[in-house]
C-alpha atoms as one frame of an Amber mdcrd trajectory, in Angstrom:
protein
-169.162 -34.123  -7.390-169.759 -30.984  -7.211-171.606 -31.163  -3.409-168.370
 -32.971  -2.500-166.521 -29.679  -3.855-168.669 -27.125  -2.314-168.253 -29.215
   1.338-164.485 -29.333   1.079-164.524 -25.283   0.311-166.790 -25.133   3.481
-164.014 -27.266   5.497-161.277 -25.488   4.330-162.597 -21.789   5.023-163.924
 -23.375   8.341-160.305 -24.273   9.475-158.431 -21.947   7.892-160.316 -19.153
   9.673-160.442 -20.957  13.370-156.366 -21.575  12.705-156.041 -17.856  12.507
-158.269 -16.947  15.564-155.855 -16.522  17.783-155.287 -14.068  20.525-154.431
 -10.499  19.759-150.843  -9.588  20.371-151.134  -7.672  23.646-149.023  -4.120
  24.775-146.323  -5.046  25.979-144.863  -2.417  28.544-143.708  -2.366  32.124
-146.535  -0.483  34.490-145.296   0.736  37.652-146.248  -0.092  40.770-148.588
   2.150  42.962-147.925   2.787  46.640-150.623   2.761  48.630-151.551   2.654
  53.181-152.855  -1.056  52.880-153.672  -1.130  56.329-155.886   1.980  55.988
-157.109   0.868  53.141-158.573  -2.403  54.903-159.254  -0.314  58.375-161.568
   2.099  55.926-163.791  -0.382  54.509-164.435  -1.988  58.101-165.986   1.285
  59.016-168.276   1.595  56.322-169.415  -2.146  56.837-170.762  -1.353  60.534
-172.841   1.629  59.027-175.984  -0.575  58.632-177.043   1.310  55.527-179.856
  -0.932  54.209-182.299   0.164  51.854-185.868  -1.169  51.921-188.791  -0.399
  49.142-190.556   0.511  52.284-188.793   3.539  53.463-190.022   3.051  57.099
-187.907  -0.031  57.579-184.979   2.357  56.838-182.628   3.711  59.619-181.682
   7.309  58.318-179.390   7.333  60.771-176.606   4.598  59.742-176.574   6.395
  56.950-175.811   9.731  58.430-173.510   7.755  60.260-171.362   6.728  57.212
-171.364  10.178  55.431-170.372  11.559  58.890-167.476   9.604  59.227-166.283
  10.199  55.982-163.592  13.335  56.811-162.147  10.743  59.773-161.578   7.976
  56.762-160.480  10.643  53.745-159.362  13.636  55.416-157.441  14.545  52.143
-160.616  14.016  50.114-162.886  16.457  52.088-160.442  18.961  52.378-159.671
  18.914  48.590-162.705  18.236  46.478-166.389  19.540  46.953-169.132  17.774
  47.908-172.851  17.957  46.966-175.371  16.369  48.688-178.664  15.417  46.180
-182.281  13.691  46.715-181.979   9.973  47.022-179.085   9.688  48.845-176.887
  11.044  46.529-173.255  11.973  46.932-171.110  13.725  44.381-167.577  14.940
  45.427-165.526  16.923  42.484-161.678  16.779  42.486-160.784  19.767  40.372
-158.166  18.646  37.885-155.070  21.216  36.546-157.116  21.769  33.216-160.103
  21.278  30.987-161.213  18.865  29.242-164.336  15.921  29.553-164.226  14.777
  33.342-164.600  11.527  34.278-166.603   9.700  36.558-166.323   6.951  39.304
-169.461   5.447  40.752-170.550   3.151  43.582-173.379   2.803  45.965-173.310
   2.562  50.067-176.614   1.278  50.827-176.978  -2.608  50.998-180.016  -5.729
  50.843-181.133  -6.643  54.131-179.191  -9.448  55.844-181.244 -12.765  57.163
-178.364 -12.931  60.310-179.400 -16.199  61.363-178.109 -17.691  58.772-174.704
 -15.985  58.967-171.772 -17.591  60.937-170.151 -14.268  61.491-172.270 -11.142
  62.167-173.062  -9.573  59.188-172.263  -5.336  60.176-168.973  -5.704  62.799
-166.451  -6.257  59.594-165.189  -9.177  61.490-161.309 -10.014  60.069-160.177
 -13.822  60.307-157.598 -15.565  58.640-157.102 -12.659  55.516-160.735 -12.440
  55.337-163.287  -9.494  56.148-166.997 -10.535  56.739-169.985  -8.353  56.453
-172.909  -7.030  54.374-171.805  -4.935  51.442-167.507  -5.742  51.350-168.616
  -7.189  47.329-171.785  -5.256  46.520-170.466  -2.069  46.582-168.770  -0.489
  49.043-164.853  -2.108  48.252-165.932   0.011  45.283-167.080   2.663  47.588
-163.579   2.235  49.601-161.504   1.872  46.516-162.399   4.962  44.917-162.178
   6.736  47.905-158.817   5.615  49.522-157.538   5.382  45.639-157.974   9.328
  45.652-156.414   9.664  49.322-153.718   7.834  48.486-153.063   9.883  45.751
-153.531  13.276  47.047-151.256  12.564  50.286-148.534  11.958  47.369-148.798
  15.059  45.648-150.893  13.788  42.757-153.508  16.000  41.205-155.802  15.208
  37.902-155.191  16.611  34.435-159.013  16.927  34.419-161.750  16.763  36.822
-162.955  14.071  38.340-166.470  13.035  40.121-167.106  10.845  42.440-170.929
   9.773  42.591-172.624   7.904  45.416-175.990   6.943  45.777-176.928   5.170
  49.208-180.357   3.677  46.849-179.265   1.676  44.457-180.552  -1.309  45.779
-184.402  -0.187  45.403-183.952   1.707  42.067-183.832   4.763  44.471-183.210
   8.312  42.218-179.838   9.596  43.918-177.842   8.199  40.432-180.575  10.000
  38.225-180.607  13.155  40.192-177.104  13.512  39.838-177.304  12.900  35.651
-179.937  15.521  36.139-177.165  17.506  37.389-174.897  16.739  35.179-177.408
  17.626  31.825-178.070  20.809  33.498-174.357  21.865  34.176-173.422  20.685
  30.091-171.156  17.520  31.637-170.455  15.499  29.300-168.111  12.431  31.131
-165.246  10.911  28.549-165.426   8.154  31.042-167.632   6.705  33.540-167.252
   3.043  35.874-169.653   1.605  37.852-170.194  -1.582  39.195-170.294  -4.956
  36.731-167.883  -7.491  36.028-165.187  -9.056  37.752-162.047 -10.600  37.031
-163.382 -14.248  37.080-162.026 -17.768  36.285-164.390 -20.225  34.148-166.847
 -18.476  33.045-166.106 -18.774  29.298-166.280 -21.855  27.723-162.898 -23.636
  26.747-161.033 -20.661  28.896-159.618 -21.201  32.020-157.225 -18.554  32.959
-158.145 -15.417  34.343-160.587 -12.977  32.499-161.584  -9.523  33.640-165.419
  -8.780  32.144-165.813  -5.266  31.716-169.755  -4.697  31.019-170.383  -2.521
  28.460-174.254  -2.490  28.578-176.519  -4.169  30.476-179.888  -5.631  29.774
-183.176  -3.822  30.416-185.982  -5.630  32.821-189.375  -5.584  32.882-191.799
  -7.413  35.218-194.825  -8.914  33.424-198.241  -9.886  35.412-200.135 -12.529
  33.225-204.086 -12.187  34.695-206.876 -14.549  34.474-210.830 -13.524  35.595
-213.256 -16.349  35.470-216.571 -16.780  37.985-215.126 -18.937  40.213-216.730
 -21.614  42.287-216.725 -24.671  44.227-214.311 -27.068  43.591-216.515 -29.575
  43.051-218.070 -29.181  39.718-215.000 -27.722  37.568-214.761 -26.111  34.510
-212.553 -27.584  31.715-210.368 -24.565  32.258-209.880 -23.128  35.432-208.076
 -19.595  35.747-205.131 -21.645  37.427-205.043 -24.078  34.734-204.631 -21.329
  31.711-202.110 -19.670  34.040-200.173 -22.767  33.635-200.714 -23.487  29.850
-199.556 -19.707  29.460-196.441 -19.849  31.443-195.331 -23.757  29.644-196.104
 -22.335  25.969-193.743 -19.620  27.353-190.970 -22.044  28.512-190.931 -23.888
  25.736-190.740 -21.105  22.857-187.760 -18.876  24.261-187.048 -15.434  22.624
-185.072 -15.620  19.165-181.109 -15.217  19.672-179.378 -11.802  19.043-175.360
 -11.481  18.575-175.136  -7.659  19.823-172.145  -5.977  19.892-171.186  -6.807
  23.934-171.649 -10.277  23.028-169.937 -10.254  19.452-166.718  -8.267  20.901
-166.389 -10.894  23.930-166.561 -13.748  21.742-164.065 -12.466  19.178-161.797
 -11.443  22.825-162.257 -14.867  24.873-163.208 -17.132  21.706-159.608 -16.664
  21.018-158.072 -17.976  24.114-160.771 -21.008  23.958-160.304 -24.870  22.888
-160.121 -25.658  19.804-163.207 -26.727  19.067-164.576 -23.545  20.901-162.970
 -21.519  18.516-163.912 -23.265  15.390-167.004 -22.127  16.478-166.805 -18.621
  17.654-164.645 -18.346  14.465-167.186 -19.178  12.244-170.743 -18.400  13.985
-172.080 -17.811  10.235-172.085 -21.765  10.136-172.454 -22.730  14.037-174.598
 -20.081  15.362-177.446 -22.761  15.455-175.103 -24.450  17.541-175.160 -21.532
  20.006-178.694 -21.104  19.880-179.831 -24.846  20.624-177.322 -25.602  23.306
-178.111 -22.324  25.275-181.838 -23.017  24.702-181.742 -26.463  26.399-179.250
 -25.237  29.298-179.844 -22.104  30.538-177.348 -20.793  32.392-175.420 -17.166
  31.844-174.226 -18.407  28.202-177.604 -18.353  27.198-178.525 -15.025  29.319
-176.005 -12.879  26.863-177.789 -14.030  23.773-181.664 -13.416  24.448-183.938
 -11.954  26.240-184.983 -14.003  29.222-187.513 -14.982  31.221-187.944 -16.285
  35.105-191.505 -16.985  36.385-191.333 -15.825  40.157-194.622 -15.237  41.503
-198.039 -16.670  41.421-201.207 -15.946  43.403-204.525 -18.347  42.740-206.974
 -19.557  45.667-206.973 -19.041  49.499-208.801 -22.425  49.662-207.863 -25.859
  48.871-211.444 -26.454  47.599-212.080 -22.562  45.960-211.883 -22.347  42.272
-210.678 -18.277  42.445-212.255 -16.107  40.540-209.203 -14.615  39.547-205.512
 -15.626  39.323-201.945 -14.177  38.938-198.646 -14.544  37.891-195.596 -12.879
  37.207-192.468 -13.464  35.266-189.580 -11.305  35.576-187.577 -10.702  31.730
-184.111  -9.216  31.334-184.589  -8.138  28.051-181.764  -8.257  25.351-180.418
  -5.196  23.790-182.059  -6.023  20.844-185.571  -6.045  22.417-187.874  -3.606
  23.971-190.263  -3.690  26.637-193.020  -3.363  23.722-191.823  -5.887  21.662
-191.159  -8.180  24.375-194.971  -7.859  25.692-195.562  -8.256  21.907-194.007
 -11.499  21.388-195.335 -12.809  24.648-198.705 -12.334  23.659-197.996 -13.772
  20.411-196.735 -16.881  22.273-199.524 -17.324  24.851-202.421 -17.227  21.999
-205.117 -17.078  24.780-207.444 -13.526  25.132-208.093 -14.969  28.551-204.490
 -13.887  29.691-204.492 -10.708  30.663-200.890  -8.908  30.296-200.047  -6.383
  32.601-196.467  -4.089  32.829-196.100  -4.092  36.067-192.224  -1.973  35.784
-189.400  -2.579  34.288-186.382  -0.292  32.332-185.214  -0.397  28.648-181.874
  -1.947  27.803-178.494   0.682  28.164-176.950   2.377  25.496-173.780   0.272
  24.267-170.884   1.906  25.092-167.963   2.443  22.546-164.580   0.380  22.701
-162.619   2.763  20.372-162.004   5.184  22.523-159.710   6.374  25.543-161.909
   5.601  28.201-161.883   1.967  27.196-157.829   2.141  26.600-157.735   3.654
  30.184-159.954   1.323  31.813-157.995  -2.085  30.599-154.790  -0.452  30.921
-155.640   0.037  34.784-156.707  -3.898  35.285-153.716  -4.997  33.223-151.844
  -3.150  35.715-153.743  -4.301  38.829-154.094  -7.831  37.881-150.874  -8.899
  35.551-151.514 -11.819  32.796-155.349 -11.473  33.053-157.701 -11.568  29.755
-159.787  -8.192  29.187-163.445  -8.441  27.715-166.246  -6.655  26.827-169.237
  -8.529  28.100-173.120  -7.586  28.211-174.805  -7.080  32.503-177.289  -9.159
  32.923-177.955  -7.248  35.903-178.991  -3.587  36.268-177.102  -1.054  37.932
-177.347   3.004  38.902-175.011   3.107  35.548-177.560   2.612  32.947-178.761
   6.559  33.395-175.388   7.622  32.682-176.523   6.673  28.767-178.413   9.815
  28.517-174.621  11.823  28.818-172.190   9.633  27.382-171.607   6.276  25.389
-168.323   5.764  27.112-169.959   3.589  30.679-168.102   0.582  32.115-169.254
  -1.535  34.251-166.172  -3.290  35.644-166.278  -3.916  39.879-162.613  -3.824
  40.214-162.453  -7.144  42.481-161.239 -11.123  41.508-163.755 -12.950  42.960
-164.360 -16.782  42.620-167.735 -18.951  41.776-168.169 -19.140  45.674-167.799
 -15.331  46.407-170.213 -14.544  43.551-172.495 -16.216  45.145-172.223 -14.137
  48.808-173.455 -10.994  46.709-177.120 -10.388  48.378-176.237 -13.937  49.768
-175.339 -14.932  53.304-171.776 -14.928  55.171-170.517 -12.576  52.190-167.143
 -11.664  52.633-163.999 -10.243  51.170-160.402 -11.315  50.914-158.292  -8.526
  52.214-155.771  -8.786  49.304-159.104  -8.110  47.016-159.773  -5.216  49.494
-156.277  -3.537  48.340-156.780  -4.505  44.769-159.758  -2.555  44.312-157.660
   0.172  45.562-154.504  -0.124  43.252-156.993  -0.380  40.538-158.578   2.845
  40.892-155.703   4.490  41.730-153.881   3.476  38.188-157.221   5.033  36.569
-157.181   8.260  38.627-153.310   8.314  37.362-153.956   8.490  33.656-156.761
  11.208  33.725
């Protein structure tokens, strides 16, 4: 009798709290529109696409002189820009234009980055640097990933200035034509910034999108604002043995603990973590979800295990915001069919969860593999970002800008699971979003790094407006 009790409390606090997780009463007010050139706007970002800025780890494949090319033509695209803020040129490929402001006060920043992946153009139906425009739509390497950004931040401020607008307080724009390659241009101008005492009340990068199911049990329109991303660290898992002919085996070959190592891997997944990114999107979307969703984002005190075993068996980006990850990408064994090698190789690349470390990630690997004969080697990697803060203005200004741009959406907090330039920006302020200011669909996800990408022309614009409603409110 009393088991029967104790359920029925269980029930009853179960429903009574997913009955009153419901959405968050939203501002209500009217936000004006913003006026901006829409043709320039377009006719601007199909310049930068035929600057063939692509970055290479090996510098020599670079061509130094598509990027001069771009940075050249910027006082032809922004004339008001380069005649009104200063620009600094830094190591790396860094760019960093200051638009004074009237008065004092924390500045804040807007990022992107210019250089691009190479481009396979075989595979493209459209060539991939003349910003080709068909039917509302703009082909060519880097229109998503970043330079709409890149565009928007820049004809955002144009537009502006031509109008008479001028910042309360100052604000930087920072470039880095590396961020593709982990190039330094971001970090040199951080360094920068430590050395001058800047202190940014707001920083945006690149990140999220405003996305359509994504979230389970939600199917409107949610724009996912990252507030940290994940760290990443490539691990080399080594094997020596003496080798041989093929012939007359060991019971173990190098390959075969290689294989062992990587399966005891697969199947024993890092332990779940609710961090805050992941803990304020759930309480944000989990309210807009099914029913059944939100009995159990609601209550993850009782269904967490839920989480934890569905994400473990699927995969997927659900399960990439709970734990720290790992993809096994590379291996190297034998240059002969009939060689046993006398050493072998592979590598697995982790995004590791804000909860984790690159040290106790190595740690719990080795704990997992339980063989000396695996040798575990860091071969690079970065820690996970500093979480950035939601109470503040920067946030308020941030949302406020895509409730503006894109009317009726859903704002979130959500954790990368990528890395961007913005995670150095944690050693000057807790107050980074990573937000890419575009609606993009499952398909157009996809073309980032991938072939034909492309951009609707409307999203071209929209990146724009958006910046422009931030610059407004600073």
């Amino acid at each position: 009798m009393v088991i029967l009790y104790i359920l029925l409390v269980l029930v009853a606090v179960i429903l009574a709290r997913t009955l009153m997780f419901t959405p968050k009463k939203a501002e209500d007010r009217e936000r004006p529109p913003v006026e901006q050139d829409r043709d320039a706007s377009i006719r601007n970002l199909a310049e930068l696409v035929k600057c063939k800025t692509v970055s290479y780890y090996d510098a020599s494949l670079e061509d130094d002189a598509e990027f001069e090319k771009l940075v050249g033509k910027l006082p032809e695209l922004y004339p008001n820009v380069c005649k009104t803020c200063t620009m600094q040129r830094f190591d790396g490929r860094g760019l960093l234009f200051r638009w004074q402001g009237k008065s004092g006060g924390e500045p804040a920043v807007l990022m992107a980055h210019y250089d691009v992946v190479p481009v396979e153009e075989e595979h493209w139906s459209k060539p991939a640097f003349e910003a080709i425009i068909e039917d509302g739509v703009m082909w060519g390497r880097g229109t998503l990933d970043t330079k709409a950004t890149f565009n928007g931040i820049l004809s955002g401020a144009e537009n502006l200035i031509r109008q008479g607008f001028r910042p309360e307080r100052d604000v930087y724009f920072a470039f880095s034509g590396g961020e593709e390659i982990n190039g330094p241009g971001a970090l040199n101008i951080v360094k920068y910034f430590q050395e001058q005492g800047i202190e940014p009340s707001l920083v945006i990068d690149e990140g999220g999108a405003v996305v359509e199911d994504v979230f389970p049990g939600v199917t409107g329109p949610c724009a996912l604002i990252g507030i940290a991303e994940k760290g990443m660290l490539n691990l080399e898992y080594a094997v020596n043995g003496a080798g041989g002919h093929a012939s007359a085996p060991a019971p173990h070959t190098p390959v075969g603990k290689l294989a062992a190592a990587c399966k005891r891997v697969e199947d024993h997944p890092f332990k779940l973590h609710f961090t805050k990114p992941v803990l304020e999107m759930f309480d944000t979307l989990g309210r807009h979800s099914s029913f059944l969703y939100r009995m159990i984002f609601a209550n993850l005190w009782a269904f967490g295990w839920v989480l934890d075993l569905l994400t473990k068996k699927t995969g997927g980006e659900l399960n990439a915001l709970l734990r720290t990850t790992v993809a096994f990408t590379q291996m190297r064994g034998s240059k002969a069919p009939n060689v046993i090698p006398p050493s072998a190789s592979m590598v697995a690349n982790l995004r590791l969860n804000p909860a984790d470390s690159m040290e106790s990630a190595v740690s719990y690997i080795r704990g997992v593999v339980k063989d000396p004969d695996v040798e575990l080697n860091i071969l690079g990697g970065m820690e996970p970002s500093r979480v950035s803060r939601t109470d503040v203005e920067g946030w308020r200004i941030v949302c406020d800008a895509v409730s503006g741009a894109w009317p009726g959406c859903i704002v979130s907090p959500y954790l990368m699971v990528q890395c961007s330039d913005s995670r150095h920006y944690g050693l000057i302020s807790d107050r980074v979003y990573r937000f890419s200011a575009m609606d993009m669909s499952a398909e157009e996800r996809h073309m980032i790094h991938g072939n034909n990408e492309r951009i609707r022309l409307d999203a071209v614009c929209r990146a724009v407006e958006f910046f422009m409603r931030v610059m407004k409110q600073l």
